[in-house]
N, C-alpha and C positions, 0 to 999 in steps of 0.2 A: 523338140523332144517332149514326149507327152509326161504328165503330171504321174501317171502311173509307174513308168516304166524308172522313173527317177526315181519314186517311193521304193520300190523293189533292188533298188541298188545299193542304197544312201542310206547310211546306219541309223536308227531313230535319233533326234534330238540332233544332225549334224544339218545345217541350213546349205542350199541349192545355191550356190554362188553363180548363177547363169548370169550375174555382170561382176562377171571379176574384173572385167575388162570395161571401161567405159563405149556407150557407144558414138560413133563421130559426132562431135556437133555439141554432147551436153556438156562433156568435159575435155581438157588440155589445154592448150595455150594456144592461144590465135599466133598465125604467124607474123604478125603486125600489131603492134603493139606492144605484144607479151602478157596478156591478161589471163588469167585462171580462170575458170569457165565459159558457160560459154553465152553468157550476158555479161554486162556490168549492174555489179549489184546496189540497190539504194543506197545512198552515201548518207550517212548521220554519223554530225560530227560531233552529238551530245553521248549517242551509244560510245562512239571511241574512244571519248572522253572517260567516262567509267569503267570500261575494258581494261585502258592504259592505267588506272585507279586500278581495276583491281589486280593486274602484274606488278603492283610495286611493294606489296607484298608487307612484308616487313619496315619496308621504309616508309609505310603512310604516316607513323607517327611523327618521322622526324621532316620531310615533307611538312606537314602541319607545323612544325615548330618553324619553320621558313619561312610562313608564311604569316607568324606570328611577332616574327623579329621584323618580317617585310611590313606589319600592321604599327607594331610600335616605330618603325621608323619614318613611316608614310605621316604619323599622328606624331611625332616632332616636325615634319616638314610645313603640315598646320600649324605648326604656335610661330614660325618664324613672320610670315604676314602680319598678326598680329600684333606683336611684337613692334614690327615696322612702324604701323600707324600708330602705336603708342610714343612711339621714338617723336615720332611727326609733330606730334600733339603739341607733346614734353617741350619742344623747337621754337610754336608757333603761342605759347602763353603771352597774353598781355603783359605781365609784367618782366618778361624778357625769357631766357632760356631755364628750364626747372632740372639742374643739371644731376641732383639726387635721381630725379626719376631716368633721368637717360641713360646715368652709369647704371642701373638697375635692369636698363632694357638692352643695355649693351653687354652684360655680363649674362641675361638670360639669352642672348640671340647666340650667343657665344657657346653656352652651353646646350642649349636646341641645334646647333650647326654641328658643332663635335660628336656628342653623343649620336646622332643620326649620322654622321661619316663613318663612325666607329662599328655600327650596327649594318650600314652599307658595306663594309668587308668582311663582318661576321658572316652577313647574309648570303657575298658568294663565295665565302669560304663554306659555309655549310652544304649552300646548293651543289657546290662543286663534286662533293666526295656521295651525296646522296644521288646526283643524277649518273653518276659510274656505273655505281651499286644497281643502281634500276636497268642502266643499259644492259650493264654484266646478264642481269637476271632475261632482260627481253631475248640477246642473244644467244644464253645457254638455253632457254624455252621453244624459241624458232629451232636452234640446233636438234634441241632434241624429237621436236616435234618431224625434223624431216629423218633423221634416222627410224622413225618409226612408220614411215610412208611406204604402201609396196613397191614395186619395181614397178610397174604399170607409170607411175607417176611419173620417175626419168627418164621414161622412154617417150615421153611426150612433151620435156620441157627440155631447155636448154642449161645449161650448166651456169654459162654469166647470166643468165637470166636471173638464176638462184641466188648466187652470191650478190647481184645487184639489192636481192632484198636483203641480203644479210650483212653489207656493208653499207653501201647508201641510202636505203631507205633505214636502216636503224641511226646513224648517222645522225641526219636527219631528224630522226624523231630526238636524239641527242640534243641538238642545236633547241629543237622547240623546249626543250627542259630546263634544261638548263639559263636560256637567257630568256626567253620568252615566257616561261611559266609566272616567276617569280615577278616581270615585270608587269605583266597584264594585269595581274591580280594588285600591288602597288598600286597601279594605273586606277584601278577600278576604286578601290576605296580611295584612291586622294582626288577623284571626279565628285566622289558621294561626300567627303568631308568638305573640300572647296563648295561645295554648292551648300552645306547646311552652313557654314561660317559667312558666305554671302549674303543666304537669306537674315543673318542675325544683324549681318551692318546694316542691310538695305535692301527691302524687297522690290524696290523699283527699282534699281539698278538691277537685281537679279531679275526680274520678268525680261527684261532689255537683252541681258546677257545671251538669256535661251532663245533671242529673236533667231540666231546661226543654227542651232543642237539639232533641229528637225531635219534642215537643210544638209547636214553632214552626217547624221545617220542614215537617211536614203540614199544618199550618195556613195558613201563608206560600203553600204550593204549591197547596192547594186553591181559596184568593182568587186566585190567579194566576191556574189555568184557566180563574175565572170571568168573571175582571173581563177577560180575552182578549177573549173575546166580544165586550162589550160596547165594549169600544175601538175595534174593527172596524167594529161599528155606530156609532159616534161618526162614527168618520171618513169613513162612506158616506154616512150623514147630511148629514157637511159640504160633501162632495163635490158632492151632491144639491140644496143648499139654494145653493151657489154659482152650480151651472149654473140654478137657477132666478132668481136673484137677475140674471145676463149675459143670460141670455134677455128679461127680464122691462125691464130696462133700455134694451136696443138695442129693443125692441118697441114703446116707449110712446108713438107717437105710433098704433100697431091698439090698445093697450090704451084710449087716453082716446078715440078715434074711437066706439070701441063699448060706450064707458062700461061697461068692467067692472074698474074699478078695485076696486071688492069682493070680485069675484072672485078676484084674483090677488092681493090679502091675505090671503081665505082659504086658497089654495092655501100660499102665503109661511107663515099660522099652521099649517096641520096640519105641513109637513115642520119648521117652526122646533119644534115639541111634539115632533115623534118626536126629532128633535136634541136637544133639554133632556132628555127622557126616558131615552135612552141614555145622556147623560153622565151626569146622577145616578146611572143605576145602577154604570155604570164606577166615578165617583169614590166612592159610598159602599161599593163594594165594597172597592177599593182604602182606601178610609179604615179598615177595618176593622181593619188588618193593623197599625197605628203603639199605636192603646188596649193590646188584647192582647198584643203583644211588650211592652211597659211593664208591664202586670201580670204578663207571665211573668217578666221580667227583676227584677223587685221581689221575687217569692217566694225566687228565686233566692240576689238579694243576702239574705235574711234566715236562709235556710239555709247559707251561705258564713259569714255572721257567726257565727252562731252554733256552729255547730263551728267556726271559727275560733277564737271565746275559751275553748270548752272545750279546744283542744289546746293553748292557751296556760297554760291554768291549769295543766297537766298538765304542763310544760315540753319538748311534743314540738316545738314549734316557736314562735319568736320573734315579739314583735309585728309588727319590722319584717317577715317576712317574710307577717305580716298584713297591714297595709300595704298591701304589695306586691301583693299575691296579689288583695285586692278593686280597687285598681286596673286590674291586668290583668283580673279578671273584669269590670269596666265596659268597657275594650276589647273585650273579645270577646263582649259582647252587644250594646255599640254599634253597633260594623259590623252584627250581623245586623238591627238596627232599620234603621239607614240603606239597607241592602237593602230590605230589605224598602217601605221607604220611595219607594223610587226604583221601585217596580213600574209605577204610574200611567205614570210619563214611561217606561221602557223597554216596557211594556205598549204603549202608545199609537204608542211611534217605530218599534213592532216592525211593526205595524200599521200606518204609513206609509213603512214600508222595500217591506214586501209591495206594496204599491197601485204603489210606485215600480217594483219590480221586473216589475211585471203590466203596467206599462208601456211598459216594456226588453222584456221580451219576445215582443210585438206582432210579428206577420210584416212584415217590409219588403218595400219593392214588390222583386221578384223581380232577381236580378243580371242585368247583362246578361250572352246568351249568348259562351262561349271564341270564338267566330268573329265578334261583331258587331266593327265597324270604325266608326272616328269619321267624322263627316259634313266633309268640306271645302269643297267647292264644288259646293251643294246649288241644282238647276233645279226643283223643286217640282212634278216629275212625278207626280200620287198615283193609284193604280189598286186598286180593291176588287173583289177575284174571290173570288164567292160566299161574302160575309162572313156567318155567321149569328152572334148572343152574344144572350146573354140574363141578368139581374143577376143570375138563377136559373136553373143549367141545364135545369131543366124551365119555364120561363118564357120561350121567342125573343122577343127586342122586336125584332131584325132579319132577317129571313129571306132567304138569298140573295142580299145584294144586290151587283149589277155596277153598277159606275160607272167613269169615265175621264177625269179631267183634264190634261190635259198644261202643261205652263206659260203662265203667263198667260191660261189658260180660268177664267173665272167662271163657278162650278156654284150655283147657286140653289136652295135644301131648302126645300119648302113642305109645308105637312099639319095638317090639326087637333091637338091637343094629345093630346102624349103617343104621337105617331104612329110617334117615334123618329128628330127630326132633331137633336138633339144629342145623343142615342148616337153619331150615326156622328160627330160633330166629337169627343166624348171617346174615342173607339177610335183618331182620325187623331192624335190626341195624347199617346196609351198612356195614358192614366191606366186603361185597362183592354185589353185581348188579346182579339182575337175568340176564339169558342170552337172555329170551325172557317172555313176559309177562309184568308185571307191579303191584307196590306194592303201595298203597298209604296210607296215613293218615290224615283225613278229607277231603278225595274227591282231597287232587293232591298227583300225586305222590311225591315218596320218593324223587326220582334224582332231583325233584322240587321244593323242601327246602334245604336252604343252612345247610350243615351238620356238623359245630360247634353248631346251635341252634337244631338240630333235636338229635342230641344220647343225650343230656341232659335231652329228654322227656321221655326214657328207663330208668328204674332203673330194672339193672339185679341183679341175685343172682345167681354164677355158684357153678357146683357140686366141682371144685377145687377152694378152698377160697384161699384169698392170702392177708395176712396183713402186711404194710408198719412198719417199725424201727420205734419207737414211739409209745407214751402213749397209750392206749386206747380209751382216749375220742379224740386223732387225729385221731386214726384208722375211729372210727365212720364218725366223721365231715370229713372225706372224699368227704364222700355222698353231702356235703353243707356246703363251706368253711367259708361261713359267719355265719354259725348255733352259737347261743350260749349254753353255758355250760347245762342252760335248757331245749332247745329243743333237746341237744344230749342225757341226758339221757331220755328225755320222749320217745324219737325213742329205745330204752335201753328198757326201762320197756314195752314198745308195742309187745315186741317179750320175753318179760318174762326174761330176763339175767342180767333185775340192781341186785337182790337179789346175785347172785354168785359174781357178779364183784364189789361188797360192802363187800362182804366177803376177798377179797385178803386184803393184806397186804396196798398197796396204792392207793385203791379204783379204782378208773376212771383213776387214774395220775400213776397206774404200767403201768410200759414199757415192752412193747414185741419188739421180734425181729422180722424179716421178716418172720419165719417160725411159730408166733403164741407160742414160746416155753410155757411150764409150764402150756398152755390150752387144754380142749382134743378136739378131732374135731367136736366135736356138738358145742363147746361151742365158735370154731373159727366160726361156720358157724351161730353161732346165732348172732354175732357181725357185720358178712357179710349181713346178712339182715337187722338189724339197720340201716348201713349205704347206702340200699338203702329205706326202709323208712324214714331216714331225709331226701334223696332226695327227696323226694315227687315227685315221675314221674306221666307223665301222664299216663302208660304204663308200668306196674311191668312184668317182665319177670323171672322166677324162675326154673332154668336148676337140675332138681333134689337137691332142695333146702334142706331139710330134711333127703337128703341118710346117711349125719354123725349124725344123733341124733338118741338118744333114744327110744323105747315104749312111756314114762311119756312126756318126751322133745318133742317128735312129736304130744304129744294131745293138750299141751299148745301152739304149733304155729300152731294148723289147729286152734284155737280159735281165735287166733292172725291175721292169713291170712284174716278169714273172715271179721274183722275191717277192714284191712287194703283193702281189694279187694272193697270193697262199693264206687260206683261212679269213679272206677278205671278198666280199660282194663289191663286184666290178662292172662297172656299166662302161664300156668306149663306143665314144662316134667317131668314126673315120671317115674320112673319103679313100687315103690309102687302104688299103686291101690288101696289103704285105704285113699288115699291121696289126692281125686280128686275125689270122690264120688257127692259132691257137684256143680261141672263144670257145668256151663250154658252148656256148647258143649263137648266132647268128640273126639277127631279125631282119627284115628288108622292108623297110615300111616305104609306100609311095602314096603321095595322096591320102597322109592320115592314115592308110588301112597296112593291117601286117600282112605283105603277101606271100611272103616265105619265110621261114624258119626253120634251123636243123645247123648242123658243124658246116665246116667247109670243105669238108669232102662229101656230104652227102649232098648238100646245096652245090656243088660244080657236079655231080652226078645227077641232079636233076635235070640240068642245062636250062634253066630258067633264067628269070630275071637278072637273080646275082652272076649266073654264068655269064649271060650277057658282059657284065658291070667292069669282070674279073679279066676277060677278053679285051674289052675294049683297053684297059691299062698294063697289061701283058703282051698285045700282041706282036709287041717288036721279041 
């Protein structure tokens, strides 16, 4: 479409959405894996760091105070070594045991032990209620951030896909907070105080000690990069094997129809192998890191000892401060095992911070424009001038099309499949922007109404119903949360279904599940239409509304429609043709273009297309 012809269409100051729709390849989710776009993007795990800093919002201050109780008790866990070799000393005086100073050192170890027990349950009694608090906030943020994604976006992901990052990767990042935050950072200051209370008993012993630190940091580092990896792919795995698992569950009654139950085992066994496969290599990589630090840590202490007793012998320095000295060298090779240690789980939560993060950053549907205005008192005038969109901008599904409804005209969409008559019901309800042209309702355009007030003036009915966990008369009062008990069932009785739903066992108050169980699909899809007449739109939209019902069922809701459509702008798609006899307008799009239009008598008087359509479903 050329630059001009857009300009001449497209009201000033409204932007050219010719990628409402992504094009293959830059965006959706690989079918392998489950990754969001369409690289993997450079992994830093100091940005994530700060990201997850700054979602915690409110809780950084007490976070901080965690780490403050984690600093005072890391710094009683230094005076207990000391302490020790003092005891030692007190033991080993010439003139026999110096019992004053031992009760002394034994009332202070006492007290250094306790109060650092005491601070160790403060610690995760605090962490405990502050890393909730932070989860709660990640996952009302991820929640909100996907209700605010267009529809383009689920049409290209999988559902477990989603909730894997909404459960397991938060999870996850859970785990790393809560036990790994608080201990890394312990770890790190009782390496940095062990090593300065080392250097003060004995710098040669301390040079000795760091003989291993170089050898275990390259080491530690090198597992790290690898076992990266591999956590990545755990997690994509799981991501992968969930949305397979949601798919494969709400499917099973195409799966046992076509008996290929073996099938979709073996599908379930190849990604559940690459899943097992992955993690081994993750966890034996990571496993690697706790053997080796322990043999490096063991050389260590035997080189410590041993110059230890030779500068004893020598009398450069005291046993206690022997003692002492291997003491703190088990602190400060400790922590770097427990580091090391913790690779796996900060490895893994690093790798579902990313996936979380990949998910936050997903483009939201477009703000409304500085000039759209909210909708008040909406007459459901809808006018399409020379709308073209295509879900590729090299791809039109619609090409020019002019249409006119003014209030209370029923516009009728007919056409073989795929012809593009629910395009134009998803353009009349933005879940997409034409790419050129212009759609309005009461004379401004669509992109010129703020679009919280604008899709409240739609009440759709799609040909796939889909009913929410709970009651019935919830299901209903969908449509009009504030509705009461009366106007939900008179929306009920307008489309003919209080009679059966008086019949169950707990009237209005039986509960279904998300898939409608116990009801048949006329009688899901007559519930779905209830709940857009208690909406009361300005603007009923009905996507083969009637395809699950009956002969008997279909006669008592074209009685129904015609109440309901009086003083209301009605758009239906059908494929029935019994169903739409009545239509102020008729349209017959194929191939994107309108190729006829007029009532159904004037359109079976042309013996065109539609005549064709009408014949072929008549001619018995």
């Amino acid at each position: 479409m050329a630059d001009d012809k857009r300009d001449k269409s497209v009201p000033s100051g409204i932007p050219h959405p010719d990628n409402a729709v992504p094009k293959p390849g830059t965006t959706g989710m690989h079918h392998m894996g489950g990754r969001f776009g369409g690289g993997e993007k450079p992994k830093d795990m100091l940005g994530t760091v700060r990201r997850l800093w700054k979602l915690f919002g409110r809780e950084q201050w007490k976070l901080a105070s965690v780490f403050v109780i984690a600093t005072v008790g890391s710094a009683l866990g230094l005076v207990g070594p000391w302490l020790i070799g003092r005891g030692v000393d007190a033991m080993s005086q010439a003139g026999g045991v110096d019992f004053t100073r031992l009760y002394s050192v034994i009332l202070g170890l006492g007290i250094a032990y306790g109060v650092g027990a005491l601070l160790s349950w403060l610690q995760e009694w605090w962490i405990a209620g502050v890393v909730q608090r932070i989860v709660m906030v990640i996952r009302k943020s991820l929640f909100e951030r996907i209700q605010k994604l267009p529809l383009v976006f689920f049409d290209t992901r999988t559902h477990g896909e989603l909730m894997s990052r909404l459960s397991n990767d938060v999870d996850n990042v859970s785990t790393m907070l809560s036990s790994s935050t608080t201990q890394l950072f312990s770890s790190i200051f009782m390496v940095a105080g062990s090593f300065v209370m080392m250097l003060v008993l004995s710098p040669i012993l301390t040079l000795l000690t760091l003989i291993t630190v170089p050898i275990t940091l390259v080491f530690s580092g090198q597992v790290a990069k690898r076992s990266r990896k591999q956590f990545r792919a755990q997690q994509a795995n799981l991501a992968e094997l969930n949305g397979h698992i949601e798919e494969i569950l709400s499917g099973q009654l195409v799966v046992k129809a076509f008996g290929h139950e073996d099938h979709v085992i073996a599908q379930f066994d190849e990604i559940n192998a690459r899943l097992k496969e992955a993690g081994r290599r993750a966890q034996v990589m990571s496993g690697l890191v706790m053997p080796m630090l322990n043999v490096l840590t063991n050389i260590g202490f035997v080189i410590v000892a041993t110059a230890g007793g030779w500068l004893a012998v020598s009398g450069a320095i005291s046993v206690g401060v022997i003692a002492s000295f291997i003491n703190y060298s088990r602190q400060f090779s400790r922590p770097l095992n427990d580091i090391a240690n913790l690779y796996s789980t900060i490895q893994s939560a690093q790798a579902s911070a990313e996936r979380v993060f990949e998910l936050m950053d997903q483009e939201p549907e477009p703000a409304d424009l500085p000039e759209a205005i909210p909708v008040t008192h909406p007459k459901g005038h809808v006018r399409f001038e020379g709308v073209t969109f295509g879900y590729h901008p090299d791809v039109p599904v619609l090409k020019n099309v002019v249409l006119d409804a003014p209030p209370g005209k029923t516009v009728a969409l007919v056409g073989p499949t795929g012809a593009g008559k629910t395009t134009i019901v998803n353009l009349l309800v933005r879940f997409y922007d034409p790419g050129s042209g212009s759609i309005c309702m009461d004379g401004r355009d669509l992109r010129l109404w703020e679009r919280d007030t604008l899709r409240p003036c739609f009440g759709m009915v799609l040909q796939d119903t889909h009913l929410f966990s709970g009651s019935i008369r919830e299901n209903v009062r969908y449509g009009r949360l504030e509705a009461t008990d009366a106007e939900v069932e008179a929306a009920v009785k307008a489309v003919g279904a209080d009679t059966y739903i008086r019949r169950l066992p707990d009237g209005y108050d039986t509960v279904l599940d998300e898939s409608g169980g116990g009801l048949s699909g006329g009688q899901r899809q007559l519930l779905s239409i209830a709940r857009a007449v208690l909406a009361d739109p300005s603007v009923l939209i009905l996507d083969e509304a009637t395809s699950s019902v009956d002969t008997r069922t279909e006669m008592v809701l074209q009685q129904a429609m015609l109440h309901l459509r009086r003083g209301r702008t009605s758009f239906i798609i059908a494929h029935r043709l019994s169903t739409i006899r009545e239509a102020d307008e008729i349209l017959v799009i194929d191939h994107g273009d309108i190729i006829e239009r007029g009532t159904h008598q004037s359109l079976m008087e042309a013996k065109g297309f539609y005549h064709g359509l009408y014949d072929v479903q008549f001619a018995e």
